[in-house]
N, C-alpha and C positions, 0 to 999 in steps of 0.2 A: 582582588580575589586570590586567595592562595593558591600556589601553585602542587597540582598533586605528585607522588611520586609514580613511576613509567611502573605502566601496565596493571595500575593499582584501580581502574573502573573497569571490569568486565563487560562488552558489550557481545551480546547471547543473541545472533541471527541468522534465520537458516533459508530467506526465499527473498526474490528479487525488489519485490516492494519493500521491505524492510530494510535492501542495503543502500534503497533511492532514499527513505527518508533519514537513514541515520548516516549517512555521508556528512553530512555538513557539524555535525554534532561529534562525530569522530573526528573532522580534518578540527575541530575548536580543542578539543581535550589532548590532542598531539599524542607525545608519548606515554601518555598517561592511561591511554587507549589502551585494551587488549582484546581484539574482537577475537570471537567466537563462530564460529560458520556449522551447524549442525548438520547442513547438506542435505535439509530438507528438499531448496530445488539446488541441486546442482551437475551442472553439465556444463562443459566446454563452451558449448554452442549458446547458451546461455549466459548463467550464470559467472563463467568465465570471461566472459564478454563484459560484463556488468563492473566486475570489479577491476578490471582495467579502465573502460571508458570513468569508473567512477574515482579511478586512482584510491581504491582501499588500500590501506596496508597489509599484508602478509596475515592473511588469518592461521589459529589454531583450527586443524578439519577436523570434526569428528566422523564415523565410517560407520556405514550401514543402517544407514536412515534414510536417504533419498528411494521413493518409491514403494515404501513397505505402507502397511497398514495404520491405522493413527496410531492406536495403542502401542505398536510396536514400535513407532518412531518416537515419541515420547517415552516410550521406559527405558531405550536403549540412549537417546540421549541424556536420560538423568543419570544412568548409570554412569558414561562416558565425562558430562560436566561433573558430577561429586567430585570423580578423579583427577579432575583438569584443578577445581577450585581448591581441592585438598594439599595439592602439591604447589599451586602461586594462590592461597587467599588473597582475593580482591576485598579494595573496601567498601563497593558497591558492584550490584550486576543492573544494568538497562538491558530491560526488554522492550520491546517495540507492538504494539497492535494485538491480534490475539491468533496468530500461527501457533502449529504444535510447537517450533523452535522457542516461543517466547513462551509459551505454559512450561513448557521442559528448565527452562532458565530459570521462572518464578520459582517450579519447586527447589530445585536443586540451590537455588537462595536462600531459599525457606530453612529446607533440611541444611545449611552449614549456618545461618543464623546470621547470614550476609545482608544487608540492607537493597533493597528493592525499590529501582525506580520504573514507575511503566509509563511510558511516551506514546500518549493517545487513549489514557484512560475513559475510561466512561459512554464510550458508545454502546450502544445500545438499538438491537434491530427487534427487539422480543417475539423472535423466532425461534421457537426452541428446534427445530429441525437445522438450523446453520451450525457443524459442530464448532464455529469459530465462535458465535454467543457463548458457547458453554465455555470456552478457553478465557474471552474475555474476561468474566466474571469472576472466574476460577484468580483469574491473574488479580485482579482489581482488590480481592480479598484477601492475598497476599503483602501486595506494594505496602512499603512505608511512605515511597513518596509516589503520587497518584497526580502526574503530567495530563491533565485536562485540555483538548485543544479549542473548547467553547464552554461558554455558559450552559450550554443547553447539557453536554458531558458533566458539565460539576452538576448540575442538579440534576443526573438521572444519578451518581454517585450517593447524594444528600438524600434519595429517597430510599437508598439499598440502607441504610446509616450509616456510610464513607463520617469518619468523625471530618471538620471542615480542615481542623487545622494538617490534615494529610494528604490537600489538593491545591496544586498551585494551577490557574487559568495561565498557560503557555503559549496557545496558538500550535499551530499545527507545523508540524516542518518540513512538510510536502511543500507549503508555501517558496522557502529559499531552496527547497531542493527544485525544484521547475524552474525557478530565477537563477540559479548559478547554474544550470547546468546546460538551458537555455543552447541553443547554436547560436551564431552570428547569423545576419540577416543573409551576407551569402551564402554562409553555408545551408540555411534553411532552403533556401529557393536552389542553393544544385540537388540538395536531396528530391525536392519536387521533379526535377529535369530529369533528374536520376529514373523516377519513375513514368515519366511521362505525361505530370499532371498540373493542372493549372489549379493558382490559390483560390479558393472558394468554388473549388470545380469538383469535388469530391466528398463520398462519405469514407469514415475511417471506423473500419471493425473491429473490435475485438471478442471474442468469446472461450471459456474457459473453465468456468463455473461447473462442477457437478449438475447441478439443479439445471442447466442447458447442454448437459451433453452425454451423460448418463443414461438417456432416457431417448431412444432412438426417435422414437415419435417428437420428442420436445427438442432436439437437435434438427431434425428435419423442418420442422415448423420456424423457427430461428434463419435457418439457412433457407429455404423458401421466404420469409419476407425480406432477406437481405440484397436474394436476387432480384425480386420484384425492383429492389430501387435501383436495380443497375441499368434499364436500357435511359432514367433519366442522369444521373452520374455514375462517374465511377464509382464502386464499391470496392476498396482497398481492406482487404482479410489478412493481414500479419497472422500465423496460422502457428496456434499454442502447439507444442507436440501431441499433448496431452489431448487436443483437441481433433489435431490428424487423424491418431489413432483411433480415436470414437469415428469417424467420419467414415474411416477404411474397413472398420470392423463392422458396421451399419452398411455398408454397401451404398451411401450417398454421396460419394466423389461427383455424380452427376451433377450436383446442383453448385458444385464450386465454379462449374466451368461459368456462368453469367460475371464473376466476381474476378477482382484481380488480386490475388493468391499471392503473396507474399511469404519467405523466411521471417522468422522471430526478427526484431529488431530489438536496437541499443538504443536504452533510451534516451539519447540526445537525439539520434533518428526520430522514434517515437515523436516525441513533442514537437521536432522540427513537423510533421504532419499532422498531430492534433492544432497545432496553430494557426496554419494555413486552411482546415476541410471546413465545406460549410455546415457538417454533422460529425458527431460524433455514435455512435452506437457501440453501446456494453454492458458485462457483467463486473465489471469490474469495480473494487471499490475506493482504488486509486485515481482510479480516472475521474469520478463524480467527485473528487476532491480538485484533481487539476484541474476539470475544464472551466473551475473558477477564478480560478488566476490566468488561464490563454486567455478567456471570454468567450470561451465558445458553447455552443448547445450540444446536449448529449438527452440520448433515450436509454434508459437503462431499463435492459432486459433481465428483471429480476423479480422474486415473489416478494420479499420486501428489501429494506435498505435500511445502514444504523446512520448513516447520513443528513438526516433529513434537512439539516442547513442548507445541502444544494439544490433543494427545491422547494417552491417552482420554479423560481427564475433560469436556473442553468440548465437541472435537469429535468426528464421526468419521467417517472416509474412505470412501466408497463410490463404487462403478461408475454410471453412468447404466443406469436401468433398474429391474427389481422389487429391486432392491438397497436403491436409494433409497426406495422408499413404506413398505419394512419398516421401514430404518433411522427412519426419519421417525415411524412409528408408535410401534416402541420406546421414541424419546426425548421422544414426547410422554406417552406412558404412566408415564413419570417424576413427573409433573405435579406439584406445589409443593415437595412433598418432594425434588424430583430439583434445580427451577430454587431451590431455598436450600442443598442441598450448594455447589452450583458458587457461587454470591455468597459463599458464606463463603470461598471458597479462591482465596490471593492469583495475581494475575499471574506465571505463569513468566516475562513480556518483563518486568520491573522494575519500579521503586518510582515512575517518573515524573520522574526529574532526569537522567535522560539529555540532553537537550539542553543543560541547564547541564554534564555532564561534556564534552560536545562541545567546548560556545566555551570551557571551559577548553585543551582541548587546542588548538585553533584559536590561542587565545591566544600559547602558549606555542611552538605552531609558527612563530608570525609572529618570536616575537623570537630565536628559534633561529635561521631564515634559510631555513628548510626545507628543507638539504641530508641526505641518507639517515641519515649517519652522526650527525648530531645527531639526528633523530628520534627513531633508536633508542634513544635514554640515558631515561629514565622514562618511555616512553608507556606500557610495560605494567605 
């Protein structure tokens, strides 16, 4: 594989899942890397956290986009990227999944006539109320090269008329991002001590999601089936900011008090406890990708999912409400025999060399030149 010249791939990411999955994909591409950090999420307390534990290199920040409006975080990062790409042309830009960060990066590829790779093309929730579907798609009809992380992603691509030769099947990179980043098996278990909790003795929450917290009534109903499972386990709540604040502005702090209320964690923390709990519960749509490689169950509290590979086996999709305490119940009642079905059975997202199939293509787009018609000749 030839080697590229430093800081000649632009990678375009602005929230904490996108800097889990494209970790492994930037420590392969070395100095050839030039990340980009939009600062869609960023804060200290977070994100700052993230790119330490995740050892990122020194990003370029762009300013005044954490917290604003879509619209406005998107036109002020395109405005920001033209500038950034105008003054170092890249010979590609990677975008990652479908945040405003990575639609802001597609265009702003588009408009300098940069070659586009998107990592984790082709999902599909056909939800038109998720603004992240509308991002997706937006983006997927930009990319020259279109990173599939299943079969089922290239053929919802094949039915939009993705041409084929502009989808290469990768696998997902969640896969080696959870396997290298993994704790050691001590460390895993002082984090447990840390908290007070014994393996297989706990549920682990996360919520986050507009569509759960936006909506006092549907936040209340969430946080009411969560406590419900707490006088039988623990219920461990890692507590999003984002999600505080709806809590504090809702006047329902009351119903936190049944649950064990956590700071944000880092994700090697994080997984150190999705690995050990005997539930999972989310909105998340990272999580429904990992609790396939821990082997653990998870109830996802969402109206729908672009996922569907994780279920049923791992996961399964419920409404907010007595939907969730059932489904919760069900899959604990599973208990060792249910959580060693699921460890035994591989990852639908891939084998973990996704990122290496990536900078292969990267590669190979660089010395092609990245015009359309080259692209298409073996990427698929």
């Amino acid at each position: 594989m030839p080697a590229l010249p430093p800081r000649s791939i632009a990678v375009v990411l602005g929230t904490r899942p996108e800097l889990v999955k494209l970790t492994e994909l930037i420590r392969l591409l070395g100095p050839a890397a030039h990340v980009v950090h939009t600062g869609q999420h960023y804060d200290e307390e977070l994100s700052g956290r993230f790119l330490a534990d995740l050892a990122i290199p020194e990003p370029t920040y762009l300013t005044g986009i954490g917290g604003r409006p879509r619209a406005v975080q998107i036109s002020a990062a395109l405005a920001q990227l033209d500038a950034v790409f105008a003054a170092e042309p890249p010979r590609a830009v990677v975008v990652q999944g479908d945040t405003n960060a990575a639609l802001s990066g597609a265009l702003a590829a588009n408009a300098r006539g940069i070659a586009l790779v998107h990592v984790e093309a082709g999902l599909r929730s056909h939800d038109r109320n998720m603004p992240e579907e509308h991002n997706r798609v937006l983006i997927d009809r930009l990319a020259d090269v279109l990173c599939a992380a299943t079969s089922a992603n290239r053929d919802n691509l094949l039915a939009e008329g993705v041409p084929a030769g502009r989808i290469e099947v990768t696998g997902n990179t969640v896969v080696e991002a959870v396997r290298g980043q993994m704790p050691t098996s001590a460390q895993q278990f002082a984090e447990l001590e840390r908290l007070g909790l014994v393996g297989d003795g706990y549920v682990l929450a996360t919520v986050h999601r507009p569509e759960n917290t936006d909506d006092p009534a549907a936040l209340r109903a969430v946080l009411t089936e969560l406590g419900s499972l707490a006088p039988e386990l623990p219920v461990v709540l890692p507590l999003h900011p984002r999600t505080r604040a709806r809590i504090e502005a809702a006047g329902l702090g009351a119903l936190l008090e049944p649950l064990q209320v956590t700071e944000p964690l880092g994700y090697r923390t994080f997984l150190a406890l999705a690995r050990h709990a005997a539930l999972l519960v989310s909105d998340s749509g990272g999580v429904q990708e990992e609790v396939t490689v821990l082997g653990r169950p998870l109830v996802v509290v969402r109206n729908s999912t672009e996922r569907p590979e994780a279920m049923p086996d791992f996961a399964e999709l419920v409404r907010k409400g007595a939907e969730l305490g059932d489904a919760a119940r069900r899959r604990l009642a599973e208990g060792p025999a249910g959580r060693a079905r699921l460890a035994a059975l591989p990852s639908p997202f891939g084998d973990g060399l996704a990122s290496q199939r990536i900078v292969a293509l990267l590669a190979g787009l660089a010395v092609r030149g990245g015009s359309e018609e080259r692209v298409g000749a073996g990427v698929a």
